[in-house]
Legacy VTK file of the C-alpha trace (Angstrom):
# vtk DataFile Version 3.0
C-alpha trace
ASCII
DATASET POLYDATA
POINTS 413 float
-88.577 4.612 -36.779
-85.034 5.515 -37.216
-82.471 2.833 -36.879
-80.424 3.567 -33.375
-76.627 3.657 -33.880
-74.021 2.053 -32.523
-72.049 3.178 -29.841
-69.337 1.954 -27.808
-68.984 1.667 -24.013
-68.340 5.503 -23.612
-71.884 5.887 -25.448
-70.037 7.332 -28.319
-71.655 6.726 -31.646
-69.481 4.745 -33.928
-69.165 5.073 -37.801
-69.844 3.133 -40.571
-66.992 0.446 -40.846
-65.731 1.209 -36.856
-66.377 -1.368 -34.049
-65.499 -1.547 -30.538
-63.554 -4.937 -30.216
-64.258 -7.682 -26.728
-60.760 -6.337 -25.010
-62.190 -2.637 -25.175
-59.874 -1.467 -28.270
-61.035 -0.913 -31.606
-61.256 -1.860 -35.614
-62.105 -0.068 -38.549
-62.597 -1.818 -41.719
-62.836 -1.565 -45.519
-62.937 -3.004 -49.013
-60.307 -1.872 -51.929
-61.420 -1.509 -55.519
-60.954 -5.509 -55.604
-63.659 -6.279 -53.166
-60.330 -6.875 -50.463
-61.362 -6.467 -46.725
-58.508 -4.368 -44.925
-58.252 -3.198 -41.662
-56.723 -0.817 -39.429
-56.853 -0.421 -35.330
-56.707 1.401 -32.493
-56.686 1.491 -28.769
-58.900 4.483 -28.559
-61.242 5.953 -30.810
-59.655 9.159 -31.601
-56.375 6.758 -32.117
-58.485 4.849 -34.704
-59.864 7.991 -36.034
-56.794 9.391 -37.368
-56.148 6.512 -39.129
-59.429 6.620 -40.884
-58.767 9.753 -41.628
-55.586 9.032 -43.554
-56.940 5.991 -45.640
-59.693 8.199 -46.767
-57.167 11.183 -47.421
-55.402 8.368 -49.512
-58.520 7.298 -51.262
-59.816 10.713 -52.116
-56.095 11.229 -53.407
-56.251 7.987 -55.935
-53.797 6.601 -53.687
-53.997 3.102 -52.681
-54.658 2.893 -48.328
-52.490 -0.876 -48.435
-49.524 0.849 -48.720
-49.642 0.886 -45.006
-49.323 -2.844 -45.259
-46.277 -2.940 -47.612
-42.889 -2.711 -46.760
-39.949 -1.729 -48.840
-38.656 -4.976 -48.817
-42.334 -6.326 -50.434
-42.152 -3.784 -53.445
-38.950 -4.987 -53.867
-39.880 -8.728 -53.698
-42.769 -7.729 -56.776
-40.440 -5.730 -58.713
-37.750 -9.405 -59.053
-40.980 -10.703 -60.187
-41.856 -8.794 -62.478
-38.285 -6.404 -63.559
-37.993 -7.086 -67.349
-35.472 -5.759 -69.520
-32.461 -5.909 -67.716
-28.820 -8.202 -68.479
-28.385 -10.421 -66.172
-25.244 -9.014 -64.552
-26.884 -5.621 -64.366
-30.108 -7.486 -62.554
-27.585 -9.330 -60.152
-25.743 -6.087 -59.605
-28.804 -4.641 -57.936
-30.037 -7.769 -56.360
-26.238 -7.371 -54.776
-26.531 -3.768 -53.693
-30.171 -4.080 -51.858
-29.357 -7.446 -50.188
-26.320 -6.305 -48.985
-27.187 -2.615 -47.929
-30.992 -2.329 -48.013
-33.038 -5.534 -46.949
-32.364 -5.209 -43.302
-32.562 -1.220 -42.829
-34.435 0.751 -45.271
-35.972 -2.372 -46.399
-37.881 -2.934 -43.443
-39.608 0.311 -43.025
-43.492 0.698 -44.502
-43.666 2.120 -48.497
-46.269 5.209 -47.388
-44.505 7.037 -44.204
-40.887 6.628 -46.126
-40.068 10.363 -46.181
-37.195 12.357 -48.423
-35.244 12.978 -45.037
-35.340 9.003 -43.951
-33.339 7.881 -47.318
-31.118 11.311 -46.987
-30.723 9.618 -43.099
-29.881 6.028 -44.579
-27.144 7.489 -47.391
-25.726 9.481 -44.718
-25.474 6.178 -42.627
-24.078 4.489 -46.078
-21.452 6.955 -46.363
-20.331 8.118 -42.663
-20.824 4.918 -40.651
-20.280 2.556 -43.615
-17.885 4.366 -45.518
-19.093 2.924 -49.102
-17.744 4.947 -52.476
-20.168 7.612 -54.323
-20.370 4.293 -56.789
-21.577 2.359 -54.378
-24.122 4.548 -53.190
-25.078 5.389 -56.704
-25.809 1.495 -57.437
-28.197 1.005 -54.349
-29.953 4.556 -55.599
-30.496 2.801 -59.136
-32.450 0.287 -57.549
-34.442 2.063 -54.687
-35.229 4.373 -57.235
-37.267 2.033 -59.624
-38.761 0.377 -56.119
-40.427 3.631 -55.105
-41.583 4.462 -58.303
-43.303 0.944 -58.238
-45.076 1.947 -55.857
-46.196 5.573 -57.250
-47.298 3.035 -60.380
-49.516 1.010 -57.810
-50.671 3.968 -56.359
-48.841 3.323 -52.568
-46.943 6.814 -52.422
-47.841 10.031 -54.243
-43.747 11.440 -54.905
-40.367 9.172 -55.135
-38.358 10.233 -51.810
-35.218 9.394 -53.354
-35.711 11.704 -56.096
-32.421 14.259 -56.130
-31.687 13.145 -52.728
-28.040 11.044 -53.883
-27.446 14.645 -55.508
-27.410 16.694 -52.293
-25.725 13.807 -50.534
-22.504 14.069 -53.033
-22.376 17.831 -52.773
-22.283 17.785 -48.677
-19.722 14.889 -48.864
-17.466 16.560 -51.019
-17.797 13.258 -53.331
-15.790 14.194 -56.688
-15.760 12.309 -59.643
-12.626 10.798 -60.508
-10.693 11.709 -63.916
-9.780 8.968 -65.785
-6.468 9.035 -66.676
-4.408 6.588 -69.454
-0.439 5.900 -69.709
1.480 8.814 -70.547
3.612 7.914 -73.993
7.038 7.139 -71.822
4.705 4.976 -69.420
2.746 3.447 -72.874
6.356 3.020 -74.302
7.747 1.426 -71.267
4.879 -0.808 -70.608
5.066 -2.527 -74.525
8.720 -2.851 -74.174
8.499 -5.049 -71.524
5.870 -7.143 -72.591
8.065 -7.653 -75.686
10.940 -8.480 -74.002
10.223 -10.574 -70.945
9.363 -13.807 -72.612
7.521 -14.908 -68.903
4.602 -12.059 -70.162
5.251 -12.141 -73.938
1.557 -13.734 -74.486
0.058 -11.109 -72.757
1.433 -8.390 -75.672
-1.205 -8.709 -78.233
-4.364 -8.440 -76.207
-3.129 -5.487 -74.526
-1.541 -4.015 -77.033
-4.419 -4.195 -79.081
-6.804 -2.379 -76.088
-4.036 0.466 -76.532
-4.095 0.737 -80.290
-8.242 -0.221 -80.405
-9.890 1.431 -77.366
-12.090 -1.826 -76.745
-13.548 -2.282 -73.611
-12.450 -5.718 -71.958
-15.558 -7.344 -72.670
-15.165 -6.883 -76.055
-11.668 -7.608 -76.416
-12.277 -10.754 -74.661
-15.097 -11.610 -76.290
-13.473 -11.586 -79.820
-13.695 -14.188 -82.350
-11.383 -14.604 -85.907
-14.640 -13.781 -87.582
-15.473 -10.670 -86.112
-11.601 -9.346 -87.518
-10.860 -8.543 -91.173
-7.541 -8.597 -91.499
-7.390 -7.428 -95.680
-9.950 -4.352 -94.372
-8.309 -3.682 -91.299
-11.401 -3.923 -89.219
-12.423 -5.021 -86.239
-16.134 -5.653 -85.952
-17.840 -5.070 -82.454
-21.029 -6.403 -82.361
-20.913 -8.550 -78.866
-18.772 -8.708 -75.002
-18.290 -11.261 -72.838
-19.262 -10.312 -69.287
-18.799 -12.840 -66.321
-21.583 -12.584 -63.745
-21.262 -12.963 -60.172
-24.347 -15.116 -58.910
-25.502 -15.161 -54.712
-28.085 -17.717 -54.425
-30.773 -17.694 -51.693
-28.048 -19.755 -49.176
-25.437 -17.479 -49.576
-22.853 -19.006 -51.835
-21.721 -16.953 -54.236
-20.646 -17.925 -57.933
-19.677 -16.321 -60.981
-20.793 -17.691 -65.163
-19.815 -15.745 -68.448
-22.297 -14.808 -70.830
-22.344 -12.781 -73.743
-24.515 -10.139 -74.352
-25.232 -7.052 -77.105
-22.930 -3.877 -76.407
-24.069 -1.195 -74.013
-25.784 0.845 -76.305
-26.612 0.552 -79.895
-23.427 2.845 -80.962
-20.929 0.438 -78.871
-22.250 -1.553 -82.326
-19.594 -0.288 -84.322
-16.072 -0.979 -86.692
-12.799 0.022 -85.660
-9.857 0.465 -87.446
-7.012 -1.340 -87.097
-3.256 0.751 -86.735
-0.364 -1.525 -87.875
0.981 -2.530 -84.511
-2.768 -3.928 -83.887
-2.682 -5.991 -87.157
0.581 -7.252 -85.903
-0.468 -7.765 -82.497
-3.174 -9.709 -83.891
-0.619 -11.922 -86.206
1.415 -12.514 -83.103
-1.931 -13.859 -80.977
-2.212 -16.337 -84.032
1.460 -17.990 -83.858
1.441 -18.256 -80.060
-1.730 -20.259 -79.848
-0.438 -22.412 -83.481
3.359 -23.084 -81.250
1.205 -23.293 -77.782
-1.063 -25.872 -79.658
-4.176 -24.014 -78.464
-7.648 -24.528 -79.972
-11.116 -22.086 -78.508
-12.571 -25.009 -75.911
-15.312 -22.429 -74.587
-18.910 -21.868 -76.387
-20.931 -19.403 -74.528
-24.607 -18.447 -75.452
-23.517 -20.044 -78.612
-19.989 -18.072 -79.396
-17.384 -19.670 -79.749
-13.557 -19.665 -81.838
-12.275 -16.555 -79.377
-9.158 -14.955 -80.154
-7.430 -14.385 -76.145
-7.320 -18.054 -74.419
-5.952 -18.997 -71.299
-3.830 -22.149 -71.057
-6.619 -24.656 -71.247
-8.392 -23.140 -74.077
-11.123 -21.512 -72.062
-11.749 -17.499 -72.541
-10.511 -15.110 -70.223
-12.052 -12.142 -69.045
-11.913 -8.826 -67.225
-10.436 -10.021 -64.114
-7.946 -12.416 -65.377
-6.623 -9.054 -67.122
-6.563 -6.776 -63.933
-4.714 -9.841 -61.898
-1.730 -10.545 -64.664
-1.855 -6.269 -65.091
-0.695 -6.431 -61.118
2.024 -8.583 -61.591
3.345 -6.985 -64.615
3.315 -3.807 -62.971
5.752 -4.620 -60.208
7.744 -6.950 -61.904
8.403 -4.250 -64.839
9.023 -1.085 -61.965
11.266 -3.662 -60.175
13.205 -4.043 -63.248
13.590 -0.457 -63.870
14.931 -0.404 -60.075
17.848 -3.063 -60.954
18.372 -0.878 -63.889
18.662 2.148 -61.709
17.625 3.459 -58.088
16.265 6.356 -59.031
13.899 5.408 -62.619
13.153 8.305 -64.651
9.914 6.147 -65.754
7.893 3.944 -63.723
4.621 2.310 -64.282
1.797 3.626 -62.017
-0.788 0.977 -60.881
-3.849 0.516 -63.349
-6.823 -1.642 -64.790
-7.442 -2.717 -68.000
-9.671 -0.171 -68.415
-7.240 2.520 -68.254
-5.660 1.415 -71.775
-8.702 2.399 -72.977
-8.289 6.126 -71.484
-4.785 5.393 -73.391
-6.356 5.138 -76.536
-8.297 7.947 -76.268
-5.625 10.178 -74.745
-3.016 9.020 -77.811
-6.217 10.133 -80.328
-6.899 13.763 -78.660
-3.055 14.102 -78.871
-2.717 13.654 -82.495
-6.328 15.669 -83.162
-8.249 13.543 -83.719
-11.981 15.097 -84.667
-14.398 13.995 -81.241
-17.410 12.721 -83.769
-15.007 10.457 -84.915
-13.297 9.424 -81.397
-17.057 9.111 -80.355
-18.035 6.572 -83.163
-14.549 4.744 -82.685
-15.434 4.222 -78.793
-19.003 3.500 -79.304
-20.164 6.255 -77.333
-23.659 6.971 -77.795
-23.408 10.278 -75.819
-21.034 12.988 -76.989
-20.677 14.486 -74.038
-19.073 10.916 -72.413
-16.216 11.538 -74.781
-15.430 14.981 -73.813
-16.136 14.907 -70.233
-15.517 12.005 -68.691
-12.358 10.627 -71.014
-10.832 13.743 -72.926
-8.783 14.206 -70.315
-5.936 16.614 -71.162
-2.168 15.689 -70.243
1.119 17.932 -69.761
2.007 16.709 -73.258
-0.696 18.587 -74.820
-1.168 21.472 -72.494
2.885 21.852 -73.359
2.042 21.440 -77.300
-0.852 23.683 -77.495
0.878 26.061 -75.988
3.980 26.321 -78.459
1.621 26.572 -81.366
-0.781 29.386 -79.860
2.524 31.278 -79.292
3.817 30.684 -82.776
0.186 32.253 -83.971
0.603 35.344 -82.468
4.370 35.799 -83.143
3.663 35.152 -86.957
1.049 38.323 -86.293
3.108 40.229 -84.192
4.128 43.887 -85.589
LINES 1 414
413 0 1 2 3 4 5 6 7 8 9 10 11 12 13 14 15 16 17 18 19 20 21 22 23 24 25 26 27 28 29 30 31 32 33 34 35 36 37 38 39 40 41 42 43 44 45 46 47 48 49 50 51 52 53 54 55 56 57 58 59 60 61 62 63 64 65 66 67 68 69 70 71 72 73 74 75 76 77 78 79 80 81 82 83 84 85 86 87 88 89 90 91 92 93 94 95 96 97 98 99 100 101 102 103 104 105 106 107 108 109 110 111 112 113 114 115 116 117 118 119 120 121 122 123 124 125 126 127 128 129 130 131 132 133 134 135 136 137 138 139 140 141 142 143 144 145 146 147 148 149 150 151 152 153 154 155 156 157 158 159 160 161 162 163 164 165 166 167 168 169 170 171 172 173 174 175 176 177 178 179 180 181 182 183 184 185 186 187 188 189 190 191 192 193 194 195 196 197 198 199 200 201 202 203 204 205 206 207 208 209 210 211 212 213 214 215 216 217 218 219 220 221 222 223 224 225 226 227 228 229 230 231 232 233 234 235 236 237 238 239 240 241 242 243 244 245 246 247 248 249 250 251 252 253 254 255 256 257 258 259 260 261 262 263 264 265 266 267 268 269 270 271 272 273 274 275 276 277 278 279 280 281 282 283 284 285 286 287 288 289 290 291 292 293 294 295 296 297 298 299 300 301 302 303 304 305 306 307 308 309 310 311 312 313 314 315 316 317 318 319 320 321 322 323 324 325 326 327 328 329 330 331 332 333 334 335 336 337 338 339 340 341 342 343 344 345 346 347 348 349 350 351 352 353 354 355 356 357 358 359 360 361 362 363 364 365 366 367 368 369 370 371 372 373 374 375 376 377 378 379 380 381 382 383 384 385 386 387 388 389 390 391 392 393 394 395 396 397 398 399 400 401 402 403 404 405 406 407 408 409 410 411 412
């Protein structure tokens, strides 16, 4: 005799797995590939029944059906667990971004009904209502990214939704990258003066004088020691920067640590050759810390003997730089204000990082071959040389010009 099946109080039969629960709603259940019981409910049956429907549309697809059960916010709790790989300030970077701007929006919503127009919906947000930079936007995409395809890995979601989405974002924003731009020579010129002659900043001459003449990133100007210089070769040896990482822990106090770490790539691993003014530069460094009585008091992740201190022997780094740049700045334009109202030269406000744009400017103004501007910036990318720092000024435009029009006046009939 067959078996009778069950049905609920409507006298509908009920499927394998479904049951009609006490308060008149109802339950289906099931087991994943590791013997897990899951279920999913409904207040009606044909409620209930469309979800069936799309854990077995999952299943048949290879997907896994407990993506319905994970938030954004879990996948990104297993990828800290698990994220190898990374520097630490590049790791705390992102934790920054999706704490800040994630956790308690995007974060919140389940892994499987995340769709491409929901995170086009929460850049949107980011950029209208919240009015973060393209940068900043791009650093919470780096993250997201790697969460979602997590969860393609684990079989959650089929297709990344962020995929191409920060793309069409910075097109209908009008976002634009910025051109990098270094000192101009009469800005360069002024700049180095002034540093020689105010004795208040005269310290501050050989580091940046040395960016200017070098190209080295701050990190790995900072993060020189005597031995990595060879003063008889005239070489500087890059092989290591000092980075200082900012550090939020769970209570919300923020901190900040140096370490030092490899260079960015395995071309930043390079030698550059020193001009005269940056073997002088480097002989001036070494008599102001012999009269200032400074010794290296700083060992990080075992380095130690650095070149730039700060008054109490300790290592200074990108930020120290920018702050002292500041200062310079307006003290040096207000000079050239007392020297006349109307300067024809005044300094325009920039980082550290823009001597290296100086660098590079000063080398595609004397023709310098790019392979060779590439290996001397430790680029491992050609095209980050030409596009993004080959930036052309009036000075060249002006000089290029004279010598295509003496070509075709020495072939004129």
């Amino acid at each position: 005799m067959a078996k009778e099946r069950r049905k609920d109080n409507k006298r509908a039969v009920l499927r394998t797995g479904e049951l009609q629960r006490s308060n008149g709603t109802y339950s289906y259940n099931w087991y994943d590939i590791n013997g897990k019981r899951h279920f999913v409910y409904g207040k009606t049956l044909e409620e209930l029944r469309i979800k069936e429907l799309d854990v077995t549309k999952k299943t048949v697809n290879g997907l896994n059906p407990n993506g319905r059960f994970k938030t954004l916010n879990d996948i990104y709790e297993i990828w800290k667990e698990v994220k190898r790989g990374l520097k630490s300030n590049t790791f705390e970077g992102y934790q920054y971004s999706y704490e800040m701007y994630v956790r308690n929006s995007l974060g919140k919503k389940k892994i499987d009904v995340i769709k491409k127009t929901d995170v086009r919906r929460f850049y949107n947000t980011l950029a209208d209502e919240r009015g973060l930079a393209a940068t900043t936007i791009e650093s919470v995409q780096s993250v997201i990214h790697q969460l979602f395809d997590m969860a393609i890995d684990d079989g959650y979601i089929a297709v990344n939704p962020s995929s191409n989405v920060l793309k069409e974002i910075k097109k209908a924003h009008s976002y634009k990258t910025e051109q990098k731009h270094g000192l101009t020579i009469s800005e360069q010129n002024l700049f180095l003066s002034f540093l020689k002659k105010r004795a208040v900043y005269r310290h501050w001459y050989p580091i940046f004088a040395i960016m200017i003449g070098s190209g080295l990133r701050a990190g790995e100007i900072t993060g020189l020691r005597w031995c990595d210089i060879d003063m008889d070769e005239g070489v500087i040896d890059v092989n290591h920067n000092l980075v200082c990482v900012s550090h939020r822990d769970p209570g919300g106090k923020s901190y900040s640590y140096l370490e030092c770490h490899s260079p960015k790539t395995k071309a930043s691993i390079r030698k550059v050759p020193m001009m005269g003014f940056v073997k002088e530069a480097f002989e001036m460094q070494r008599e102001y810390l012999e009269d200032a009585g400074l010794k290296c008091n700083a060992q990080v992740d075992g380095y130690t003997d650095f070149i730039f201190l700060n008054k109490d022997g300790n290592t200074l780094h990108q930020g120290t730089l920018n702050k002292a740049l500041k200062r310079i700045i307006r003290d040096c334009n207000d000079t050239e204000f007392d020297k006349n109202p109307a300067p024809e030269v005044l300094l325009p406000g920039f980082s550290c990082h823009s001597l290296r744009h100086t660098f590079t400017t000063r080398c595609i103004e004397a023709g310098v071959n790019v392979k060779v501007l590439q290996k001397w910036l430790g680029h491992d990318d050609i095209t980050t040389t030409l596009n993004i720092y080959a930036d052309c000024t009036k000075e060249m435009v002006d000089k290029s010009l004279v010598e295509v029009e003496k070509v075709f006046e020495s072939q004129a009939v």
